[in-house]
C-alpha positions in Angstrom: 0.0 0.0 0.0 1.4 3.6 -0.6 1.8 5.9 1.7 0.0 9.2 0.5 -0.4 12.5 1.8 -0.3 15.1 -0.3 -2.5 14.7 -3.5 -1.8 17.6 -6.3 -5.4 17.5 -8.1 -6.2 19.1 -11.4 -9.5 21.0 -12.1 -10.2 19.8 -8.5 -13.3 23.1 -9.2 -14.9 21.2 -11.8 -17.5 18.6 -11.4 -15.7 15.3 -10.6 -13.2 17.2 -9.1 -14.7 18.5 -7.2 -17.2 15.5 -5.7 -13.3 13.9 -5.2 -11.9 16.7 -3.2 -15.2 16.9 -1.1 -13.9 12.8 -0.5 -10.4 12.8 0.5 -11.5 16.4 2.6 -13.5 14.1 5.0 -10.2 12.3 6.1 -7.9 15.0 7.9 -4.8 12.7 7.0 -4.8 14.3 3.2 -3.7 17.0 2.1 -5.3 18.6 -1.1 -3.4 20.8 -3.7 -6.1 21.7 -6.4 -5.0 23.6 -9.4 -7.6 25.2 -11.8 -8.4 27.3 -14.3 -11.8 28.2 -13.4 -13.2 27.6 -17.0 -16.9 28.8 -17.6 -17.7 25.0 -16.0 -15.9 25.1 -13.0 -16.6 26.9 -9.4 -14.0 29.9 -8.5 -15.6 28.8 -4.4 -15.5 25.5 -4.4 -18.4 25.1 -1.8 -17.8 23.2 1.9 -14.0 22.6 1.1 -12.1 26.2 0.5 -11.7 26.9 4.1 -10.3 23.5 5.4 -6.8 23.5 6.5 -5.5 21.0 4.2 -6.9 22.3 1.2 -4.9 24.9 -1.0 -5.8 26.4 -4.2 -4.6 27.6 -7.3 -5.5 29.2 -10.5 -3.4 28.1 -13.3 -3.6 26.8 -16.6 -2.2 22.9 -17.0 -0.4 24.5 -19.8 1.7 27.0 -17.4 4.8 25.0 -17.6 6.5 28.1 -15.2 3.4 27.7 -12.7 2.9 24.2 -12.0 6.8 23.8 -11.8 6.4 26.4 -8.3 4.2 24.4 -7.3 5.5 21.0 -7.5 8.8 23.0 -5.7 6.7 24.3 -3.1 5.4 21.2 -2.0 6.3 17.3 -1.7 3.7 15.9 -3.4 2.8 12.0 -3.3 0.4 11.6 -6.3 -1.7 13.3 -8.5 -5.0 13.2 -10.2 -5.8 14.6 -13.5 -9.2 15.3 -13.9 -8.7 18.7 -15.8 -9.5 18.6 -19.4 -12.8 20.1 -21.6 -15.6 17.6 -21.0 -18.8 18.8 -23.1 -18.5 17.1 -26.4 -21.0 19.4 -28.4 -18.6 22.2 -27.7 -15.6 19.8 -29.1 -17.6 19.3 -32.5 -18.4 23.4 -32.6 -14.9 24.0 -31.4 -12.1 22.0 -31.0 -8.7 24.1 -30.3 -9.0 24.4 -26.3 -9.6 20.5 -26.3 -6.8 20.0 -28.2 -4.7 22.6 -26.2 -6.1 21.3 -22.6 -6.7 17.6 -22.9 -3.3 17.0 -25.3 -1.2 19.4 -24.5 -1.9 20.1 -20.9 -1.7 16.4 -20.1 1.7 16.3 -22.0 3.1 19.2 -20.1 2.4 17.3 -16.3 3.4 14.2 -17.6 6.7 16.0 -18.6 6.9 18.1 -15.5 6.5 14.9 -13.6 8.7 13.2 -14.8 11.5 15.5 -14.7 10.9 15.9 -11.0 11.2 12.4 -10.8 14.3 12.5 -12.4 15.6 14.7 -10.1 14.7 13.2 -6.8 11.9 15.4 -5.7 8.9 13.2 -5.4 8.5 10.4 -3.4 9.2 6.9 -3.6 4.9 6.2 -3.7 4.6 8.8 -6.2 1.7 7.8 -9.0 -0.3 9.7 -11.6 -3.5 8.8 -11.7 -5.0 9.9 -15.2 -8.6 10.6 -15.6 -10.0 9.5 -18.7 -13.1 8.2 -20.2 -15.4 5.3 -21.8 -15.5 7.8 -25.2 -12.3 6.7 -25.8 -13.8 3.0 -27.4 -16.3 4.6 -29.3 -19.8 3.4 -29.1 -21.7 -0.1 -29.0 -24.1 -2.1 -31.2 -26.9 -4.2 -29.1 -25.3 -7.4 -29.3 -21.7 -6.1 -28.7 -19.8 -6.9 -25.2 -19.4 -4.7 -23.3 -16.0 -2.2 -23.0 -12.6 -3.9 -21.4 -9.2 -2.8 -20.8 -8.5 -4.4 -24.4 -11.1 -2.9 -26.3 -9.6 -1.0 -29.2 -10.1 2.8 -29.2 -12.4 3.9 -31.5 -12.9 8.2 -30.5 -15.8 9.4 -32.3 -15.6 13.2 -32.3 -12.8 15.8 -31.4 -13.2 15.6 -27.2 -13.2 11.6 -27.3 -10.2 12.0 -29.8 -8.3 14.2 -27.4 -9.1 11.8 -24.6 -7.9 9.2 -26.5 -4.7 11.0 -27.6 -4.1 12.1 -23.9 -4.1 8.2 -22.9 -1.5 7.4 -25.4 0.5 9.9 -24.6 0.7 8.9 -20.4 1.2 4.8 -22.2 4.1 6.2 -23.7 5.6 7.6 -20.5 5.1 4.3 -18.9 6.6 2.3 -21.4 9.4 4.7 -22.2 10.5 6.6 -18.9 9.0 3.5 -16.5 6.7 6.8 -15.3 4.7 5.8 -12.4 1.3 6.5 -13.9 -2.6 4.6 -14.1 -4.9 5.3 -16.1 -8.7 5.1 -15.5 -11.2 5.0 -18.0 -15.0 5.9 -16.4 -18.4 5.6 -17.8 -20.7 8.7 -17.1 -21.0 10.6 -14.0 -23.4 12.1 -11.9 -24.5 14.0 -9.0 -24.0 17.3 -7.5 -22.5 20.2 -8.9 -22.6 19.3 -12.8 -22.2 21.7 -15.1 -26.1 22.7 -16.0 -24.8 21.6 -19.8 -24.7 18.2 -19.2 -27.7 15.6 -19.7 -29.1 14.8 -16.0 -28.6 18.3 -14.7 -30.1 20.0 -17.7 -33.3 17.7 -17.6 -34.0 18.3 -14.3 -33.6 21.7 -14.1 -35.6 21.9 -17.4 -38.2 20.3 -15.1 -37.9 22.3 -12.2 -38.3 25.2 -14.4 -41.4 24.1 -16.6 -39.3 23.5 -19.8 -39.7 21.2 -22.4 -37.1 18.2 -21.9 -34.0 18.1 -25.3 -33.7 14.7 -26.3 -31.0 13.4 -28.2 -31.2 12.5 -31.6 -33.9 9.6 -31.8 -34.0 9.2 -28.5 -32.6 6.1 -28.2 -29.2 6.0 -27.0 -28.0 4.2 -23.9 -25.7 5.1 -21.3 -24.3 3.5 -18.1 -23.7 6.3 -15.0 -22.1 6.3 -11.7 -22.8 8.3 -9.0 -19.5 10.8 -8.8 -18.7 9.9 -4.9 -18.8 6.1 -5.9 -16.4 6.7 -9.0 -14.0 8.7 -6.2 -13.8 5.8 -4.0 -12.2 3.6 -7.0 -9.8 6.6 -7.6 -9.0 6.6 -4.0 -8.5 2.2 -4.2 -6.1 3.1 -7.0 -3.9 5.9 -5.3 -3.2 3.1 -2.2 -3.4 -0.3 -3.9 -3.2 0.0 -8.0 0.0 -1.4 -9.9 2.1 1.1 -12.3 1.3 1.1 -15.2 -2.4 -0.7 -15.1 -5.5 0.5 -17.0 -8.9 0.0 -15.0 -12.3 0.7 -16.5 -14.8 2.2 -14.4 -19.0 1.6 -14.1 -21.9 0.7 -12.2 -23.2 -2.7 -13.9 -26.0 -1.4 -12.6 -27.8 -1.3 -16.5 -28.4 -3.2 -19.3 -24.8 -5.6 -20.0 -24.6 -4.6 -23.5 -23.5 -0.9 -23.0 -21.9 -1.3 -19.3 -18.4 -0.9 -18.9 -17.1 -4.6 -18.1 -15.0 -3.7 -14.1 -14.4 -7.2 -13.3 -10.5 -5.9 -13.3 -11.0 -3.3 -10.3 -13.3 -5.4 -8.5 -11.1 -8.4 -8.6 -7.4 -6.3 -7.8 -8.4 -3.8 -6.0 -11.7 -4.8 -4.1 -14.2 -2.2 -5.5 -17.4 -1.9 -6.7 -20.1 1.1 -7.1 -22.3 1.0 -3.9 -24.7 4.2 -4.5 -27.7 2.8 -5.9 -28.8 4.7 -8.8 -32.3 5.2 -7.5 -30.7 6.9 -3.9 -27.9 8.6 -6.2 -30.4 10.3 -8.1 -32.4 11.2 -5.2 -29.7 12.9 -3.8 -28.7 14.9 -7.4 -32.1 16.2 -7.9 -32.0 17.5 -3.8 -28.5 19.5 -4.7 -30.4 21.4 -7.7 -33.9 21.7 -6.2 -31.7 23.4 -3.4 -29.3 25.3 -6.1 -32.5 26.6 -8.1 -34.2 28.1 -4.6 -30.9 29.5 -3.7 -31.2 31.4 -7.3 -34.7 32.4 -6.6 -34.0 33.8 -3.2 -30.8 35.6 -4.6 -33.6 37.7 -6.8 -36.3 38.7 -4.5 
């Protein structure tokens, strides 16, 4: 088991992020670093967690080599996860430069920085990288296809899985290059509080809350398997102690139809985890956090 303390997040103000920082937060032996550029879907308070003693912030870009080289001097850091990157896929297709600049290029320049600091002696023995990624990277499935595994071959479908995809090659190469220190984790959909109002479960129901019609999605008949965002931080948190360099673990519920559900046998077999939220009480819970964010607008007004 490593011995972490000091976890360097990035975009630790955006949704997963943040539902991961709120995690760690409740156990007083970490200590949080969160770096972020406070894009249009991120939180510049990051509610219940800015004023704990182990938490610091920054804003910086993932792309300021001279910034998150201070701060990797500043501090002896055991491990980091990289959540940052543009998420929202529609905004990919319309516009795909930042992704290309955030998801390739900033995940290039931490590798990089990581590894020279490693070079040098200044991280620890334990130190990992644990590297956010996502299901997009395999593309999509037919009715009768298995589900996704470690193995599957990727298959990115528009500009934000591409950069995804890019991103995960680039960390493989570290590994099998430099022997970096790095896992990566590739998770089906997320949900829960603090979303970005963009994405599909927030915008419906605050679409309903508000007495709008509801968008649906081409035909209508797509399929998606979601995790609750807490659960999906408690199989990063397995990885930071327990995971082996170099591994690959996909991340979902099972808790939907096998055909489109991420196949976790992996992380449940090495490293003891499984979602526990069930959807119905995760969902609960998510619609409470915007029925309570939508009154707190209302009350802002009158």
């Amino acid at each position: 088991m490593r011995d972490i303390k000091t976890i360097l997040v990035t975009g630790g103000s955006g949704f997963i992020g943040w539902n991961f920082c709120n995690l760690i937060l409740s156990n007083t032996d970490y200590h949080i670093i969160n770096i972020d550029n406070l894009t249009y879907a991120s939180k510049d308070k990051v509610y219940y967690i800015q004023n704990k003693k182990n938490y610091k912030f920054f804003k910086t870009n993932i792309c300021n080599e001279l910034s998150i080289k201070e701060i990797f001097n500043q501090y002896k850091i055991d491990a980091v996860v990289h959540f940052a990157a543009e998420t929202h896929v529609d905004n990919s297709i319309q516009q795909s430069d930042q992704f290309i600049k955030t998801n390739i290029l900033g995940t290039h320049n931490l590798i990089k920085i990581c590894k020279d600091q490693i070079s040098q002696n200044k991280l620890t023995k334990d130190f990992v990288f644990v590297h956010i990624s996502t299901d997009e990277v395999f593309g999509h499935l037919n009715k009768k296809d298995p589900p996704f595994t470690e193995q599957t071959k990727y298959n990115p479908r528009n500009p934000y899985s591409a950069s995804k995809a890019a991103a995960d090659h680039l960390v493989r190469s570290f590994i099998s290059t430099y022997d970096f220190p790095a896992v990566i984790l590739n998770c089906c959909n997320n949900f829960g509080p603090f979303q970005h109002e963009e994405k599909l479960i927030p915008k419906v129901i605050n679409n309903i809350i508000n007495q709008k019609s509801i968008p649906i999605y081409g035909e209508g008949e797509q399929i998606r398997e979601w995790i609750y965002a807490e659960d999906f931080g408690k199989a990063i948190l397995k990885v930071l102690k327990h995971s082996n360099i170099g591994e690959s673990y996909n991340i979902g519920s099972g808790k939907h139809d096998f055909r489109y559900a991420m196949n976790s046998d992996k992380i449940k077999k090495h490293l003891n985890w499984k979602s526990e939220t069930p959807f119905k009480e995760a969902l609960d819970k998510t619609i409470d956090y915007y029925l309570n964010q939508n009154q707190s607008k209302k009350a802002a007004y009158l």
